[in-house]
C-alpha positions as CSV (number, residue, x, y, z in Angstrom):
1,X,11.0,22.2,-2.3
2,X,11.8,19.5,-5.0
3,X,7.5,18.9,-5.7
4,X,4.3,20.6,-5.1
5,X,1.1,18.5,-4.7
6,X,-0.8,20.1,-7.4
7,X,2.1,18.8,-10.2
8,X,1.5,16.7,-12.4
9,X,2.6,12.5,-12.2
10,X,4.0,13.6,-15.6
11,X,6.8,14.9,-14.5
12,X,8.8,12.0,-12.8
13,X,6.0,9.1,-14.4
14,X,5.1,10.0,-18.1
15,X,4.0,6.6,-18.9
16,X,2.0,7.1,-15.9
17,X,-1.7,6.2,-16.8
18,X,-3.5,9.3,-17.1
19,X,-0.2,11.1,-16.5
20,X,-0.9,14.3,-17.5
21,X,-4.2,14.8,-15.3
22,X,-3.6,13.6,-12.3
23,X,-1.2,15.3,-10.0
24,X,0.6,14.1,-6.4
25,X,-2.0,15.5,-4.4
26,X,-4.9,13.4,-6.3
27,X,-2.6,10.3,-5.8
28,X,-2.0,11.2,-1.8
29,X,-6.0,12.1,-0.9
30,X,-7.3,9.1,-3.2
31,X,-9.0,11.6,-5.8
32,X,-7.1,10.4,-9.1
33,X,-10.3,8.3,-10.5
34,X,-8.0,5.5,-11.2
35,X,-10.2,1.9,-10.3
36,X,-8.6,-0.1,-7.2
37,X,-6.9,-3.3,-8.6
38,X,-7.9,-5.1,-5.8
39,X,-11.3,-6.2,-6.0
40,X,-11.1,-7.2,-10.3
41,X,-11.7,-10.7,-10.2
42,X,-8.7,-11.8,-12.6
43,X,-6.3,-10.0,-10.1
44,X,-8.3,-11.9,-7.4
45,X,-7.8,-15.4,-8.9
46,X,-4.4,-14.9,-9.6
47,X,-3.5,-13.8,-6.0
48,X,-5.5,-16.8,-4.5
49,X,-4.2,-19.5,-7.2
50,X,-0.8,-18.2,-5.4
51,X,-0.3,-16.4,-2.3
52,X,3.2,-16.5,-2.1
53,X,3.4,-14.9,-5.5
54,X,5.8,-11.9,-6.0
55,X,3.7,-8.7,-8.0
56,X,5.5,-5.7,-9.5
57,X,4.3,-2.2,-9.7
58,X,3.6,-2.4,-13.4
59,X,1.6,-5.4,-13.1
60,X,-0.6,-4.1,-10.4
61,X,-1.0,-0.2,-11.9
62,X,-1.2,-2.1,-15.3
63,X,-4.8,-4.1,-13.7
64,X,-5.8,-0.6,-12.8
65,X,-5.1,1.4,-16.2
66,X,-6.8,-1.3,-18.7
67,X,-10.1,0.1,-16.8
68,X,-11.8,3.5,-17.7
69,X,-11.3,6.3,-14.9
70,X,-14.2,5.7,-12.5
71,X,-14.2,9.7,-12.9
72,X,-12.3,12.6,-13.9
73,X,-9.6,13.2,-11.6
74,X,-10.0,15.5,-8.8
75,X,-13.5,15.4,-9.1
76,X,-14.6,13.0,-6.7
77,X,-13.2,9.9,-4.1
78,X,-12.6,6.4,-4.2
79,X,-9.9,4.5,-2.5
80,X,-7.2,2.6,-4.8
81,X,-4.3,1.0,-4.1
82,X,-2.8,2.2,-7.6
83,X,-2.6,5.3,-5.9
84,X,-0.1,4.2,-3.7
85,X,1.7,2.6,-6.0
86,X,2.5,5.5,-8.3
87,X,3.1,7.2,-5.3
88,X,5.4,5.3,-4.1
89,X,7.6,5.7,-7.8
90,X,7.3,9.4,-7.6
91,X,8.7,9.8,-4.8
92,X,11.6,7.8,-5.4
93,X,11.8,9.5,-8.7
94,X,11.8,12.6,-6.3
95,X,13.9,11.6,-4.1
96,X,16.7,10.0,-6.4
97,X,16.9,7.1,-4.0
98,X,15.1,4.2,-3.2
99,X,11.9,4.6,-1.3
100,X,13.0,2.3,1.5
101,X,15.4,4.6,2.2
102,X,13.4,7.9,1.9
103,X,10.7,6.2,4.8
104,X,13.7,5.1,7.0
105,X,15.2,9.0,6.6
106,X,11.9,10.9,6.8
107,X,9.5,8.6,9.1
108,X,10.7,6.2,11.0
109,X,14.0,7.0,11.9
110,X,12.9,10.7,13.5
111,X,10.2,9.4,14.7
112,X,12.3,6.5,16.6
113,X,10.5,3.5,15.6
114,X,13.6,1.1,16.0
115,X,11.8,-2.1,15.2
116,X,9.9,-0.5,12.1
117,X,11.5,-2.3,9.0
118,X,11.2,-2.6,5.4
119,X,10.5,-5.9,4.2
120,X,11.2,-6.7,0.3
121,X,10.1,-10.2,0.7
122,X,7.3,-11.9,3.2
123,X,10.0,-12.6,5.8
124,X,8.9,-11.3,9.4
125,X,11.8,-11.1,12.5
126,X,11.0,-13.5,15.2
127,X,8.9,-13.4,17.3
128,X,6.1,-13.7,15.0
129,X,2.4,-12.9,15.6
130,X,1.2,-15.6,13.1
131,X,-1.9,-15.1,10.4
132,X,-4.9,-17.3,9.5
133,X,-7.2,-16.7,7.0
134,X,-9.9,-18.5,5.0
135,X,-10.2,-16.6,2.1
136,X,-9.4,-19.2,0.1
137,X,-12.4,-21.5,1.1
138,X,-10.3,-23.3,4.0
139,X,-8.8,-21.9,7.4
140,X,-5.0,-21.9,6.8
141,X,-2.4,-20.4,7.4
142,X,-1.7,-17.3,5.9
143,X,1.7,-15.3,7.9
144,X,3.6,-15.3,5.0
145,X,1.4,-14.8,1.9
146,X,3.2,-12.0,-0.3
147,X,2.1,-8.8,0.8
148,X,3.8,-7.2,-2.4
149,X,0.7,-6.4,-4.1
150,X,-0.6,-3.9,-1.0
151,X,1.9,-1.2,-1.5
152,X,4.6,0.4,-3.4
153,X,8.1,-1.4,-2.9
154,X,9.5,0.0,0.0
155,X,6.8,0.9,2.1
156,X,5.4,-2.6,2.8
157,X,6.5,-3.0,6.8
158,X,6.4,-5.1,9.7
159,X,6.5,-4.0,13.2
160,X,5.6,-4.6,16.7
161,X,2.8,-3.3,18.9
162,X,4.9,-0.3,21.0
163,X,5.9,0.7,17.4
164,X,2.5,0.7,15.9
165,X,1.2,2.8,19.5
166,X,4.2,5.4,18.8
167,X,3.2,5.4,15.4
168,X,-0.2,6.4,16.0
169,X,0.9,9.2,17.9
170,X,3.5,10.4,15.7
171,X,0.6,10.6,12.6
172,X,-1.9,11.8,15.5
173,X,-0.2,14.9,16.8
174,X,1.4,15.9,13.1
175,X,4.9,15.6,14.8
176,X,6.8,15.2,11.4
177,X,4.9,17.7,9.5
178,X,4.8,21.2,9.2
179,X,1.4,22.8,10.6
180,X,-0.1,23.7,6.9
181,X,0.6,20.2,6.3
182,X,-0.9,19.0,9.1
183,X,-4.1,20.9,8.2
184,X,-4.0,19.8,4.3
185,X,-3.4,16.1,5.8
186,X,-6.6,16.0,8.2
187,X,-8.7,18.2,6.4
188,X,-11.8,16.9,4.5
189,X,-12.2,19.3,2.1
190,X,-8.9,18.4,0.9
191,X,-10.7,15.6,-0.6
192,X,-13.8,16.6,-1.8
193,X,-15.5,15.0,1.1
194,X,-17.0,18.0,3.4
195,X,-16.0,21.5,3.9
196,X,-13.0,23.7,4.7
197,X,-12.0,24.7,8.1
198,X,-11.3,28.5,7.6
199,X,-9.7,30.3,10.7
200,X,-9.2,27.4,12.6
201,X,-5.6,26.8,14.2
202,X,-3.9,23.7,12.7
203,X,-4.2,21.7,16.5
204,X,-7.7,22.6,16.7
205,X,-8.7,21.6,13.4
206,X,-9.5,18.3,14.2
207,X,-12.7,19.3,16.7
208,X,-14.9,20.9,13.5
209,X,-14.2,18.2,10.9
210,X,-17.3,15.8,10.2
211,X,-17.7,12.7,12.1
212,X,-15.8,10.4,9.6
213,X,-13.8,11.5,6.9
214,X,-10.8,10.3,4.9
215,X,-7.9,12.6,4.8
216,X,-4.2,11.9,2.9
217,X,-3.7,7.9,4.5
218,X,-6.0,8.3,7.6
219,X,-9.2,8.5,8.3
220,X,-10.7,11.0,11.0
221,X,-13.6,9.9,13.0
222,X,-15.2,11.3,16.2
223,X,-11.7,13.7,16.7
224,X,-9.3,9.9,16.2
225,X,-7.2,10.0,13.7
226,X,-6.5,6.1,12.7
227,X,-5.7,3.6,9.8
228,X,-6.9,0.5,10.3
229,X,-5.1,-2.2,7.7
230,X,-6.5,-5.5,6.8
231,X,-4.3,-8.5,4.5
232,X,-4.2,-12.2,4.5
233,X,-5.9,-13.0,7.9
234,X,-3.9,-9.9,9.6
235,X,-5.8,-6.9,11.1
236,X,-4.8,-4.0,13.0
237,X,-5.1,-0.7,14.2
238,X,-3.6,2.2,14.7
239,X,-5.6,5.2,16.3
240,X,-4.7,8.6,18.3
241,X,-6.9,11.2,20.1
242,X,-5.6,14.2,20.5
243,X,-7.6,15.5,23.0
244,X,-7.0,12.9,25.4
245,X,-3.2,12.1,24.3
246,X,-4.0,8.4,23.9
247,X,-2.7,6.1,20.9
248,X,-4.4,2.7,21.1
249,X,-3.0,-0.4,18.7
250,X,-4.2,-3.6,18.4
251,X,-3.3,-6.2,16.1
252,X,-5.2,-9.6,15.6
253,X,-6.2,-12.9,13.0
254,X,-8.8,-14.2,11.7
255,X,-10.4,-17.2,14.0
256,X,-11.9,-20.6,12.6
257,X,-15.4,-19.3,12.6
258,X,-14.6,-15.6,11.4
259,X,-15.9,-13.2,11.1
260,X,-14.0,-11.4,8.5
261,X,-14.0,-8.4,9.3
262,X,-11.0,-5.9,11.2
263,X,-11.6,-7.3,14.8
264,X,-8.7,-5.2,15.8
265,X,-11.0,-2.6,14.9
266,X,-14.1,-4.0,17.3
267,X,-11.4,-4.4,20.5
268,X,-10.1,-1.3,19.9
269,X,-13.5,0.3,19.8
270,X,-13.9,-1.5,23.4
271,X,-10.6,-0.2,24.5
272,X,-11.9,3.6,23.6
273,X,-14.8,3.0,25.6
274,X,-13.1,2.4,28.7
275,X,-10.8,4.7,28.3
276,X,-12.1,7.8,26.1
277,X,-16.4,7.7,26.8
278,X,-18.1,9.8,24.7
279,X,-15.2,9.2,21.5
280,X,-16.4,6.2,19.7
281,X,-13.9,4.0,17.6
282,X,-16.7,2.1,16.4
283,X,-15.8,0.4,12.6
């Protein structure tokens, strides 16, 4: 009851770029118009010049706000990690407490993912699964390049696979959201991306959405709801069809000879096969 989507960033982030047009909803379903830091090529020398190097939010919101909206907000969609960001500092602003502490109250300690942690720095807890990546023009390497630049402060984790399968269910069935939020999260038309679902029950949404869509953080494909991060060598998967009850994670490196792409995303597309014919989980 402390926010409503449609409010403005304003609010809790007036120097916010853009602050009085885009709201927490545009920020959430990746609709604010604000350009992705990640692919400008001065951010990208910097990051490879030094991998270990540790990025603040304003530097990495600042990359995205020298550059014109790529449109006006909540008029169309395009993925940015700015988003994120911001989000991220609303919410603590929201919140009055750090945002490491408002995941660990809200997500992962209901949902009972014990070995789900924060991670300020690029530390992992043994046992490692190690990273190698050659995005730097040689295979190296990479487990632990600074992953401060992917997220806001506090929401960077690491985990381990049972985790990242209970995860995937816990997104999949909506357990930790109200059933209107549920619907709003899964929905395409909450982001400009295909029509409404009118009349629909909340569980049963799911089945009339478009084959592949983007809803707040996941994206829906062939009835799966999933997110499939990539960083430094790492890929993974997280994915969750309701109508079978099966959650499916995979996590894996880049090999010597590539390719770069999300391989977790190819095996787990073999692993739906097998398992759920007729539901691809193809990339």
């Amino acid at each position: 009851g402390k926010a409503d989507l449609d409010d403005p960033i304003s609010r809790w982030l007036p120097d916010a770029p853009h602050a009085d047009k885009i709201t927490l909803r545009m920020l959430g379903a990746s609709t604010s118009g604000l350009r992705d830091y990640v692919p400008d090529p001065k951010f990208l020398a910097a990051l490879y010049a030094d991998p270990f190097r540790q990025w603040t939010p304003d530097e990495l919101v600042g990359i995205s706000a020298a550059q014109p909206l790529l449109y006006e907000p909540g008029t169309s969609w395009s993925y940015s990690h700015a988003n994120f960001v911001l989000l991220g500092q609303a919410l603590e602003k929201i919140s009055g407490m750090p945002l490491a502490k408002v995941m660990e109250q809200q997500i992962t300690g209901p949902a009972g993912l014990d070995n789900t942690r924060n991670s300020y720095t690029p530390q992992i807890e043994e046992p490692v699964l190690h990273s190698f990546d050659a995005e730097r023009g040689k295979y190296e390497e990479s487990t632990y390049w600074n992953p401060s630049w992917t997220t806001a402060p506090g929401a960077v984790l690491n985990t381990h696979i049972c985790d990242l399968a209970r995860s995937a269910e816990v997104v999949g069935k909506g357990e930790l959201l109200s059933p209107q939020s549920f619907k709003v999260q899964l929905d395409p038309g909450t982001v400009g991306l295909g029509g409404n679902t009118p009349g629909c029950a909340p569980k049963d949404c799911f089945r009339q959405l478009p084959a592949r869509h983007f809803g707040y953080g996941v994206i829906v494909q062939n009835g799966w709801i999933q997110s499939n991060p990539s960083f430094a060598g790492y890929a993974a998967i997280q994915a969750y069809l309701p109508s079978e009850h099966l959650a499916i994670a995979v996590s894996t490196t880049v090999g010597p000879k590539g390719p770069e792409t999300n391989t977790a995303q190819t095996i787990a597309g073999r692993i739906a096969a097998a398992l759920a014919p007729g539901h691809s989980l193809a990339g």
